[in-house]
C-alpha positions as CSV (number, residue, x, y, z in Angstrom):
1,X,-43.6,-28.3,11.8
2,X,-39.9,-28.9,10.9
3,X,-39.5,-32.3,9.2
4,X,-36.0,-34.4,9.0
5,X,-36.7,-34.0,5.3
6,X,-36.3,-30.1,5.7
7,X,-33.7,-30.2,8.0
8,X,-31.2,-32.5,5.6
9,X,-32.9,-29.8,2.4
10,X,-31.8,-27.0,4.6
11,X,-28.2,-28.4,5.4
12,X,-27.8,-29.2,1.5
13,X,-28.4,-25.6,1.0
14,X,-26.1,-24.5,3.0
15,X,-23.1,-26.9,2.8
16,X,-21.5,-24.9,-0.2
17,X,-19.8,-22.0,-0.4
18,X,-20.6,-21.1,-4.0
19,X,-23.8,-18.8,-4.8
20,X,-24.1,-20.4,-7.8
21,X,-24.5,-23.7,-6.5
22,X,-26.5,-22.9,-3.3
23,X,-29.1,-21.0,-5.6
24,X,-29.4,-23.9,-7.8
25,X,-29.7,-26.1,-4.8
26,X,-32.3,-23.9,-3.4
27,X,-34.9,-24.2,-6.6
28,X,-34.1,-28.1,-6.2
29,X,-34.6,-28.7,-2.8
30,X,-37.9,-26.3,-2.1
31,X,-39.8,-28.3,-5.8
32,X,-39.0,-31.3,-4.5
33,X,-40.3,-30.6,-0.7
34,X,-43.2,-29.3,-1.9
35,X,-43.8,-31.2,-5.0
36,X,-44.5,-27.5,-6.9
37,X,-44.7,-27.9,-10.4
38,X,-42.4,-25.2,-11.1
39,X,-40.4,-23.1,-8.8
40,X,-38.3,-20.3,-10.1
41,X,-35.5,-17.4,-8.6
42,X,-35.7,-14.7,-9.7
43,X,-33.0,-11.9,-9.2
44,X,-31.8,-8.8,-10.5
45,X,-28.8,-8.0,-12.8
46,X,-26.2,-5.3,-13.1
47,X,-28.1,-3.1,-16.0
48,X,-31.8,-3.9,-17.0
49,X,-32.9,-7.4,-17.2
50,X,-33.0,-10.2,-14.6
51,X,-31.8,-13.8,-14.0
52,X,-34.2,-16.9,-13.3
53,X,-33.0,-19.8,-12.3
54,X,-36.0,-22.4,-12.6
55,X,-36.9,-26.1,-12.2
56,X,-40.1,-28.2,-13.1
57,X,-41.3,-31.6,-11.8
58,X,-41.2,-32.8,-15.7
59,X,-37.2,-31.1,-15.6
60,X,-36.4,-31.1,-11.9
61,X,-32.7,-29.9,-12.2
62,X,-32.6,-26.0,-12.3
63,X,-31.7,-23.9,-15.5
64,X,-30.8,-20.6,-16.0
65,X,-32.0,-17.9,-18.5
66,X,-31.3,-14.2,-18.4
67,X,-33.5,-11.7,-19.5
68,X,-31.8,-8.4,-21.0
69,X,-34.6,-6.7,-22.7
70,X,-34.9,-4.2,-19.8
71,X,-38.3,-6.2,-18.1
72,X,-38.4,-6.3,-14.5
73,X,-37.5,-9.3,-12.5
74,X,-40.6,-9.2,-10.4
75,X,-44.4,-9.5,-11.9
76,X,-44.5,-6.3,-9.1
77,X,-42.6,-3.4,-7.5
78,X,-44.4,-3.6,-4.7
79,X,-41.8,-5.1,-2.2
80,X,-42.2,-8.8,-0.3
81,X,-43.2,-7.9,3.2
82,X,-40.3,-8.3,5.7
83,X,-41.5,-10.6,8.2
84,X,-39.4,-12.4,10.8
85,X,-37.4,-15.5,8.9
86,X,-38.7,-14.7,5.5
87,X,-42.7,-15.4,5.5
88,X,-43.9,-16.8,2.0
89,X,-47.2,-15.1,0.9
90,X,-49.4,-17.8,-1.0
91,X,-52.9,-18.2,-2.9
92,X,-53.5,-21.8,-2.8
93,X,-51.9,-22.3,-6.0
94,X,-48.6,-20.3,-5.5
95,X,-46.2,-19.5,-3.1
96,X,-43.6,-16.1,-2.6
97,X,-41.6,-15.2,-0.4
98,X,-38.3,-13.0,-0.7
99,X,-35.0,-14.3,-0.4
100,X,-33.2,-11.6,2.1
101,X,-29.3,-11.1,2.5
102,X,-28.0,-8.2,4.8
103,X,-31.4,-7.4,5.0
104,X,-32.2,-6.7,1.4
105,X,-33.7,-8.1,-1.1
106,X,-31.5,-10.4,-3.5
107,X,-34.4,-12.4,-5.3
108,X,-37.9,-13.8,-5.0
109,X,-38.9,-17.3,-5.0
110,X,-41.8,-18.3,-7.1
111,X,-43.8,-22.0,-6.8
112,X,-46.6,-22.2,-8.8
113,X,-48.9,-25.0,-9.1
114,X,-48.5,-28.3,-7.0
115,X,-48.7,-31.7,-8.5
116,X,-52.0,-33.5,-8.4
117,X,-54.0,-30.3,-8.5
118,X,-53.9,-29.8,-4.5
119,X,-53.3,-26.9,-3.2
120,X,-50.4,-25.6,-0.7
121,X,-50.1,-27.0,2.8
122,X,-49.4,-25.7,6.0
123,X,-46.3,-27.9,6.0
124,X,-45.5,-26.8,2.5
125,X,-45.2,-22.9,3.4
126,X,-43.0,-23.9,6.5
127,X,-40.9,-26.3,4.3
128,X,-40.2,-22.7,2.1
129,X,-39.9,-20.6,4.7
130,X,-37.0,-22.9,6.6
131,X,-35.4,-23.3,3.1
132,X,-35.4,-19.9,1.8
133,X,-34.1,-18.8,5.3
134,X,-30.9,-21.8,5.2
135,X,-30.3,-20.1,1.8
136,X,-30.5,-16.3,2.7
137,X,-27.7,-17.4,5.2
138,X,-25.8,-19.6,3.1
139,X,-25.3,-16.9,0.3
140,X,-24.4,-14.1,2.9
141,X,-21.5,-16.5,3.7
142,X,-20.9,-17.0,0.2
143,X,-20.7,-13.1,-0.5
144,X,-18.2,-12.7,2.7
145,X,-16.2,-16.1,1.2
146,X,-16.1,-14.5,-2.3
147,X,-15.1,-11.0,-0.6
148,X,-12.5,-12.3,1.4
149,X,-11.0,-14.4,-1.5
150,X,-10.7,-11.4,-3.4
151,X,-9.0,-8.8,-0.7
152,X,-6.8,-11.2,-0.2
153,X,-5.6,-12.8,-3.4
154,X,-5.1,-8.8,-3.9
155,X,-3.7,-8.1,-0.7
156,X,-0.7,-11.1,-1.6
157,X,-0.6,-9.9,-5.5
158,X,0.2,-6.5,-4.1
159,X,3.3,-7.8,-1.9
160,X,4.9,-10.2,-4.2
161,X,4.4,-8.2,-7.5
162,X,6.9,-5.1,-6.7
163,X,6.6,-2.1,-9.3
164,X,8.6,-1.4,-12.4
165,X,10.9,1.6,-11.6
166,X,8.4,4.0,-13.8
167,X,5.8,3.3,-11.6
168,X,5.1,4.7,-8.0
169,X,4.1,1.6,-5.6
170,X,1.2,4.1,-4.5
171,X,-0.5,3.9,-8.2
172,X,-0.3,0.1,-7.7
173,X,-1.7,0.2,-4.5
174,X,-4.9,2.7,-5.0
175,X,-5.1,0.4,-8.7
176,X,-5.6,-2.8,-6.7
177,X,-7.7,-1.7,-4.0
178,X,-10.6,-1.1,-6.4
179,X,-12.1,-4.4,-7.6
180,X,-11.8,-6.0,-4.1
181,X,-13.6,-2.9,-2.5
182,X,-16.7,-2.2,-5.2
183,X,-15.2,1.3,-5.2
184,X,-15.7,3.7,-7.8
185,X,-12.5,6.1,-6.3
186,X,-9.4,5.2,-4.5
187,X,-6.9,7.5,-3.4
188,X,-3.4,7.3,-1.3
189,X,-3.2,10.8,0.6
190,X,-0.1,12.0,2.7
191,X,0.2,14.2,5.5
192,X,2.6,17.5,5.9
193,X,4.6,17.5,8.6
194,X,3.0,19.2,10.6
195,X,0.1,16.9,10.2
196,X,-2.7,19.8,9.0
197,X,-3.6,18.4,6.0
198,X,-2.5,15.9,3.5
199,X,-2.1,15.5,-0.4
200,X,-3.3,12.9,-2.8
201,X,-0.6,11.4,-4.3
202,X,-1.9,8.6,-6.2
203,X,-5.6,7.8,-7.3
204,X,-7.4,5.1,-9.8
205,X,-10.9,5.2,-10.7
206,X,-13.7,7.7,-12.4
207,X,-12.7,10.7,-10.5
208,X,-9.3,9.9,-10.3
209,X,-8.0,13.2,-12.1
210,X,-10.0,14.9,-10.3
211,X,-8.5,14.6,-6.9
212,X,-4.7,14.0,-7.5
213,X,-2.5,16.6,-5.7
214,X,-5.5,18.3,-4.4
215,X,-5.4,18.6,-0.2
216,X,-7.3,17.3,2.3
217,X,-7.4,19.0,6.1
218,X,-6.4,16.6,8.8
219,X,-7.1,19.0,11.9
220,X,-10.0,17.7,13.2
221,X,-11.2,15.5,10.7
222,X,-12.0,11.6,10.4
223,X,-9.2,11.7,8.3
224,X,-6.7,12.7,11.2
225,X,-8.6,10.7,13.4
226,X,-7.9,7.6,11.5
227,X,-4.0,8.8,11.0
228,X,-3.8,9.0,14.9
229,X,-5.6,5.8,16.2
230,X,-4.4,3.7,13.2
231,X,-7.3,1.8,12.2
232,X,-10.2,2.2,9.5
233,X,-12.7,3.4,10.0
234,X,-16.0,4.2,7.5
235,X,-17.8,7.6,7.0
236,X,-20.0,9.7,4.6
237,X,-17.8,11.1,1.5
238,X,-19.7,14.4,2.4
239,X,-18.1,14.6,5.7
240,X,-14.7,13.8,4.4
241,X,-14.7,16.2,1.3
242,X,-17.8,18.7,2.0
243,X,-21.3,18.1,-0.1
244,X,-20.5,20.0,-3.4
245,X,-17.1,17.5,-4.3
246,X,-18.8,14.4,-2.7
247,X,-21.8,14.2,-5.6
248,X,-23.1,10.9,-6.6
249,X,-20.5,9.3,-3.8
250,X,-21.5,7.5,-0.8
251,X,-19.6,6.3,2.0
252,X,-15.5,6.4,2.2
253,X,-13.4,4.1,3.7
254,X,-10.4,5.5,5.4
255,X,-7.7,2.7,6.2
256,X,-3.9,3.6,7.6
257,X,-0.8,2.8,5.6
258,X,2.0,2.2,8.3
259,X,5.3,1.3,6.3
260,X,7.8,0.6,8.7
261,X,10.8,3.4,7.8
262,X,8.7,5.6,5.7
263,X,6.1,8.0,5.7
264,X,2.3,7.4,7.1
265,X,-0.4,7.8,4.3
266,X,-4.3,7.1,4.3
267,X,-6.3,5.0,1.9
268,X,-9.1,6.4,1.0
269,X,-11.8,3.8,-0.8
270,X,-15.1,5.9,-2.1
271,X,-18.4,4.3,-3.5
272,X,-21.9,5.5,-5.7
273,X,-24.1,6.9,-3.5
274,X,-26.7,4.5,-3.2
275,X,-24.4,1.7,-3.7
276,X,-24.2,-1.1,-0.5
277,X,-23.1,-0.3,2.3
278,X,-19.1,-1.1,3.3
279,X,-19.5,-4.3,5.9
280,X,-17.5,-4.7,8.8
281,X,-16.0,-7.5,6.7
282,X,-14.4,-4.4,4.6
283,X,-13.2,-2.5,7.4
284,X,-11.2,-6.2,8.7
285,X,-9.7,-7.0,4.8
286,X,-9.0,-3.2,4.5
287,X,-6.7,-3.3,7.0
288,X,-5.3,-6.3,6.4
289,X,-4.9,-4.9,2.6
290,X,-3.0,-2.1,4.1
291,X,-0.6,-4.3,6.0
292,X,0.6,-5.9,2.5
293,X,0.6,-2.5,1.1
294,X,3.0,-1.0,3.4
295,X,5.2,-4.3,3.2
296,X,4.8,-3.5,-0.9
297,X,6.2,-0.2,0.2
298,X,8.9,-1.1,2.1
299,X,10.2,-4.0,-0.5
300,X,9.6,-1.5,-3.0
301,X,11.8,0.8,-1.2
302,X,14.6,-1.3,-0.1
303,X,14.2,-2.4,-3.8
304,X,15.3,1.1,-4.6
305,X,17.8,1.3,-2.1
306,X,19.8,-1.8,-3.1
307,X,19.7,-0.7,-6.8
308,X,21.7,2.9,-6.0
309,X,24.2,0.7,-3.9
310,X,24.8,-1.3,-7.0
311,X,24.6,1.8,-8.9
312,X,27.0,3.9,-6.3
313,X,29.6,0.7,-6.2
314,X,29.5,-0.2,-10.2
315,X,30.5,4.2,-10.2
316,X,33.1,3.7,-7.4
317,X,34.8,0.9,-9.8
318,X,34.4,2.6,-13.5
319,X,36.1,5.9,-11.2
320,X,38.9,3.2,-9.9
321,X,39.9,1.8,-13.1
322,X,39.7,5.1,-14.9
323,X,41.7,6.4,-12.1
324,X,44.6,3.8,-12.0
325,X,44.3,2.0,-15.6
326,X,43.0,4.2,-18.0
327,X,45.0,7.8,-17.1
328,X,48.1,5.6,-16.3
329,X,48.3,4.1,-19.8
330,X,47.7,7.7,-21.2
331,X,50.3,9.2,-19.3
332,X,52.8,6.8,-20.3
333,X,51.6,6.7,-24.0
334,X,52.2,10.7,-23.3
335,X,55.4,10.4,-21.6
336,X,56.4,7.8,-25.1
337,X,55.4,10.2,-27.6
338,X,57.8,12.9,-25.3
339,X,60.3,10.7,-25.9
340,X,60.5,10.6,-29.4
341,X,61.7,14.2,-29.8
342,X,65.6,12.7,-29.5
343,X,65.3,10.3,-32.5
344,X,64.7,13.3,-35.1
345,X,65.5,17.2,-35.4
346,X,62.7,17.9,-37.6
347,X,60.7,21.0,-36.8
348,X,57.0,19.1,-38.2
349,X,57.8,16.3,-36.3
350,X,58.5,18.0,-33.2
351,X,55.3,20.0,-33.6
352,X,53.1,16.9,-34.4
353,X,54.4,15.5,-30.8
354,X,53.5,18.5,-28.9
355,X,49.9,18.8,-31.0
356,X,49.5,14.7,-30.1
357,X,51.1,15.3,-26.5
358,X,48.5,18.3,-25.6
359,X,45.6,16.1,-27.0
360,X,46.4,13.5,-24.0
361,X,46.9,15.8,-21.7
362,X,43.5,17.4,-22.5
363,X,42.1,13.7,-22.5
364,X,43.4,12.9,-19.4
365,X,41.6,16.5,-17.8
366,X,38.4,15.0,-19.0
367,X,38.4,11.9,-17.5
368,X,39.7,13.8,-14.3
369,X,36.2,15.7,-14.7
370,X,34.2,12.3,-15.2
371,X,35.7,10.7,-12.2
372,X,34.5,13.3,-10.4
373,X,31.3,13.2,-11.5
374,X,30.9,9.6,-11.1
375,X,31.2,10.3,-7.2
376,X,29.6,13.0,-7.2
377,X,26.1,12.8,-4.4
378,X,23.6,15.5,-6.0
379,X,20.9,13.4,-6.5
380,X,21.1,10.7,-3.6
381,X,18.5,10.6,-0.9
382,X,19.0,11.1,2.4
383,X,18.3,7.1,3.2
384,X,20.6,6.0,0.5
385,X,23.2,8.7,2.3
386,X,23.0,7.0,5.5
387,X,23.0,3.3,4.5
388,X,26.2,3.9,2.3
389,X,27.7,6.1,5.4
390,X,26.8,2.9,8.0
391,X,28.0,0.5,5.2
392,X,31.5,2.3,4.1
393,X,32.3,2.8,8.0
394,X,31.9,-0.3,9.3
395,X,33.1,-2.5,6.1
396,X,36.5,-3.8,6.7
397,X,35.6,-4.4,10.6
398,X,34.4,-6.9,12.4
399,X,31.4,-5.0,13.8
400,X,28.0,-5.8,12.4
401,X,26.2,-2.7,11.7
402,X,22.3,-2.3,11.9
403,X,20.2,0.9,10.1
404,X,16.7,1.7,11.6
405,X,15.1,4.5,9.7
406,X,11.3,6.0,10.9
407,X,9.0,8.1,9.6
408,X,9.1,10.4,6.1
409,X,13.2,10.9,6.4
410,X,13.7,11.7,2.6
411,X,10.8,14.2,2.5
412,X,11.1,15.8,5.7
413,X,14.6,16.6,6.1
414,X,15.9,19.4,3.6
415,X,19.5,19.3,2.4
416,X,21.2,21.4,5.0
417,X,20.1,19.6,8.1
418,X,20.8,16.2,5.9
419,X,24.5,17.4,5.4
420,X,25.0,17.8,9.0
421,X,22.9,14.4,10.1
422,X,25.5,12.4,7.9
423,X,28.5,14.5,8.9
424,X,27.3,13.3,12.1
425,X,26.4,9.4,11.1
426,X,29.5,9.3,9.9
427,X,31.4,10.2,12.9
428,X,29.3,8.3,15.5
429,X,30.1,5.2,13.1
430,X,34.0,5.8,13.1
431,X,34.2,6.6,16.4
432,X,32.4,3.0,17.7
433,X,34.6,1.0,15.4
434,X,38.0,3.0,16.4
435,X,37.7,3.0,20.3
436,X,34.8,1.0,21.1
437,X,36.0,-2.5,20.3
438,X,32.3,-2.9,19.0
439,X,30.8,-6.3,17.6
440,X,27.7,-4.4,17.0
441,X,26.3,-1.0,16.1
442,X,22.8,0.1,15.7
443,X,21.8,3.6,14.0
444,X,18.7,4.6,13.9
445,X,17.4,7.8,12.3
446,X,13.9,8.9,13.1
447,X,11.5,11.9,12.0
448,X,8.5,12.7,14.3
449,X,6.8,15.3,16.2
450,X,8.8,18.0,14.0
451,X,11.9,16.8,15.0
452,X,14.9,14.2,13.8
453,X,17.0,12.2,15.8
454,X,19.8,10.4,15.1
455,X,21.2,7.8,17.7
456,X,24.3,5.8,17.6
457,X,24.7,3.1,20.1
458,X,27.2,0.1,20.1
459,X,27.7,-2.4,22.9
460,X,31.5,-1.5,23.3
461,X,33.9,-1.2,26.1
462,X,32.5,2.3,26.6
463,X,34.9,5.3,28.6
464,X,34.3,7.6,31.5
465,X,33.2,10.7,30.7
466,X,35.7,12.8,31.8
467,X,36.8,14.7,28.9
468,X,35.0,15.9,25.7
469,X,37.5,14.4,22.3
470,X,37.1,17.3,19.6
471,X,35.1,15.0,17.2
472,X,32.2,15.1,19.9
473,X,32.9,18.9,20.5
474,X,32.2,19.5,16.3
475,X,29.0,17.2,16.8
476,X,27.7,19.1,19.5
477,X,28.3,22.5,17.6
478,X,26.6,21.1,15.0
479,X,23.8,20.8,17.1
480,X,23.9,23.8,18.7
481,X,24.1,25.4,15.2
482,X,20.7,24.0,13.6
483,X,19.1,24.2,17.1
484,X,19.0,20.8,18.5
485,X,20.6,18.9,21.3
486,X,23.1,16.8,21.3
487,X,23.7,14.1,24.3
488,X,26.2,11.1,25.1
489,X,25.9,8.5,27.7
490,X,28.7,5.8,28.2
491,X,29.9,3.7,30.9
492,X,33.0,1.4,31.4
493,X,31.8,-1.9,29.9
494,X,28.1,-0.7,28.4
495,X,29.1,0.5,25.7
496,X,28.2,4.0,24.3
497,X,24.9,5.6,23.1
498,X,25.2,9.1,21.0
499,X,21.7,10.7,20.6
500,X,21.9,14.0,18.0
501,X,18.9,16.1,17.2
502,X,18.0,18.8,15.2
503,X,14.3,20.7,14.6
504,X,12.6,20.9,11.5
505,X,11.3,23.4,9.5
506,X,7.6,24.1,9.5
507,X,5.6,23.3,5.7
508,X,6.3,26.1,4.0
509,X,3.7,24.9,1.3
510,X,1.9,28.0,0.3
511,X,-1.7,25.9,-0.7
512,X,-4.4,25.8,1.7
513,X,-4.9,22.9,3.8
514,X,-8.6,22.6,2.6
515,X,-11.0,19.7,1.2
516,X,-10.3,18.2,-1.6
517,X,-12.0,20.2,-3.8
């Protein structure tokens, strides 16, 4: 029978969320109900050796020892029998019973003689039972608490600790993910284009080297699966990789990175074979992981962004002043020098003006050549392209400009179609601020489905379309030339919408979309 003693044990037990302490409260709480002599839990540790945590009615608060001389926590390896709300086996004189969380074994409970020399009662083996039962549940919470705590205090380290510039985000990311998950492999992997199969870009862990840049198919795979429905889901490693690369792992779990404006990757989180199983728990706190990642990835990238602004602006001024200050005051010191030539008839003289003369002029050449270079675009990405184009257009206007930009744009789209998309960015932009009468402008530049699409929409006073202005004529040839479509829909007092398309090429990569392997 249930006592109001066991009852107020059994809440004790359970009113704390550290294992720790509800273990120790455990040994406490079933001596003292059952007025044991000694009652000690055992349990298992990492390695070979075992932790007991003990009490006795002449020392009745528990102690801990650990035993690292490789002897096994239990006087047995025969397993406790699973009975319904742990049963505790006794002799008379002692009383076991196995303390069960997730439906394993995490430790045994020992009580060995009671006081007085009497034997166990009835009452006594229910009072063990009820206990040992409040505690099983008590550290099951504890373990989801402590889980939790862990994906996210990593989850909100990841998205408030950007990246030095050395390091891709993606290291960081896989490099987090693996102390909350109890995985021995994490990988970032990211899809082609055409969505057959994907490449690890990033991994951390004992196989790391092992799987970075290798492939993984995505056509008909849990990995696609997961890609396409956008949640986590949790499979055999086997199924994922094939049997021969997946030895000595166990299960995967696949979770969707969804950065807004850049490209869709999977996270891939492996563990031993033989390890526990991922919880549903995991699958939650993956995907909540994943949602700071891809906000990581997006800081991280408008990081990046803002820094070749800086970069393209702090150019713009060295080429300005080099331009108007610098070549100015050399061509006057030039023109100076010239100018001595009246005040002597010396033949040397004369010929150490010309030699000084032609060293300016060569000077001033050079400088030519670094202005150039300084605005020269060789290395810029497509993004940074498009945010300078939207920035530049609409800067001495009143018209507030807004950049949207989906899906793997820097990747995706090769240099001749990026050429023509700003050619074309930077058109639809002049035009809304020249003729629209604007306050604001939205771009938006998107890859998907094979395809990019730029549209350029304001909320101007819009035109009837009755005649096609040559600046829309050279938009649509562009177009036409690569392709694509181009479209414009305006009416009186609506404003204007511009919609510009062009196909993309197909992967040309000439590895195999295979396992990773």
């Amino acid at each position: 029978m249930v006592t109001q003693d066991m009852l107020l044990a059994a809440l004790d037990v359970a009113s704390d969320l550290g294992i720790e302490t509800t273990m120790r409260r455990l040994v406490r709480s079933v001596r003292s109900l059952t007025d044991a002599e000694s009652a000690q839990l055992r349990l298992a540790v990492s390695g070979d050796g075992s932790r007991t945590i003990s009490a006795t009615h002449e020392s009745p608060e528990p102690r801990e020892t650990v035993d690292r001389a490789g002897v096994s926590p239990y006087d047995d390896d025969a397993p406790l029998p699973r009975v319904t709300a742990p049963g505790p086996s006794d002799t008379g004189r002692r009383i076991t019973a196995a303390l069960l969380v997730h439906d394993k074994e995490y430790g045994r409970l020992d009580l060995t003689g009671k006081v007085g020399g009497a034997g166990f009662t009835e009452e006594d083996r229910a009072a063990v039972a009820c206990l040992v039962s409040a505690g099983s549940v008590a550290i099951a919470n504890s373990l989801r608490f402590d889980s939790m705590r862990r994906w996210l205090g990593t989850s909100i380290a990841l998205s408030t600790q950007l990246p030095p510039k050395s390091q891709d985000v993606r290291e960081l990311i896989v490099n987090q993910a693996l102390r909350p998950s109890a995985a021995v492999l994490a990988a970032v992997v990211s899809p082609s284009s055409d969505r057959s199969f994907a490449r690890c870009e990033a991994a951390a862990g004992e196989r790391a080297e092992k799987v970075l840049r290798k492939t993984l198919a995505l056509t008909d795979s849990v990995a696609g699966d997961v890609l396409a429905a956008g949640r986590p889901r949790v499979c055999r490693a086997a199924d994922l990789v094939g049997e021969d690369f997946a030895d000595g792992l166990g299960e995967a779990l696949l979770a969707p990175l969804m950065p807004r404006g850049g490209e869709p990757s999977l996270l891939i989180l492996c563990r031993e074979r033989g390890a526990d199983p991922f919880q549903p728990l995991d699958l939650e706190m993956a995907e909540v992981f994943c949602t700071h990642a891809g906000l990581a990835m997006e800081l991280t990238q408008g990081q990046r962004l803002r820094e070749q602004l800086v970069l393209f602006a702090d150019r713009d001024r060295i080429a300005r002043d080099l331009h108007d200050v610098v070549i100015q005051r050399l061509f006057a010191a030039g023109l100076s020098i010239q100018s001595l030539r009246r005040y002597t008839d010396d033949e040397a003289a004369h010929q150490r003006i010309t030699g000084v003369t032609q060293e300016l002029d060569e000077a001033i050449r050079e400088l030519r050549d670094t202005i150039y270079s300084l605005q020269a675009e060789t290395e810029e990405e497509l993004s940074s392209r498009l945010a300078r184009t939207v920035q530049d257009g609409t800067d001495s206007q009143s018209a507030i400009p807004r950049l949207e930009i989906n899906g793997p744009v820097d990747a995706a789209v090769p240099d001749r179609i990026a050429d023509h998309l700003v050619a074309v960015a930077t058109e639809g932009v002049s035009n809304a601020v020249r003729h629209s009468g604007a306050t604001t402008i939205d771009v938006s530049v998107t890859v998907e489905d094979g395809i990019v699409r730029l549209v350029v929409q304001d909320d101007g006073r819009g035109f009837a379309a009755t005649r096609r202005r040559s600046g829309l004529a050279n938009l649509e040839q562009r177009a036409s030339d690569l392709h694509g479509t181009f479209k414009v829909s305006s009416l009186p007092g609506k404003g204007t919408r511009l919609s510009w398309t062009a196909p993309l090429p197909g992967d040309d990569s000439s590895e195999t979309a295979a396992e990773l392997s």
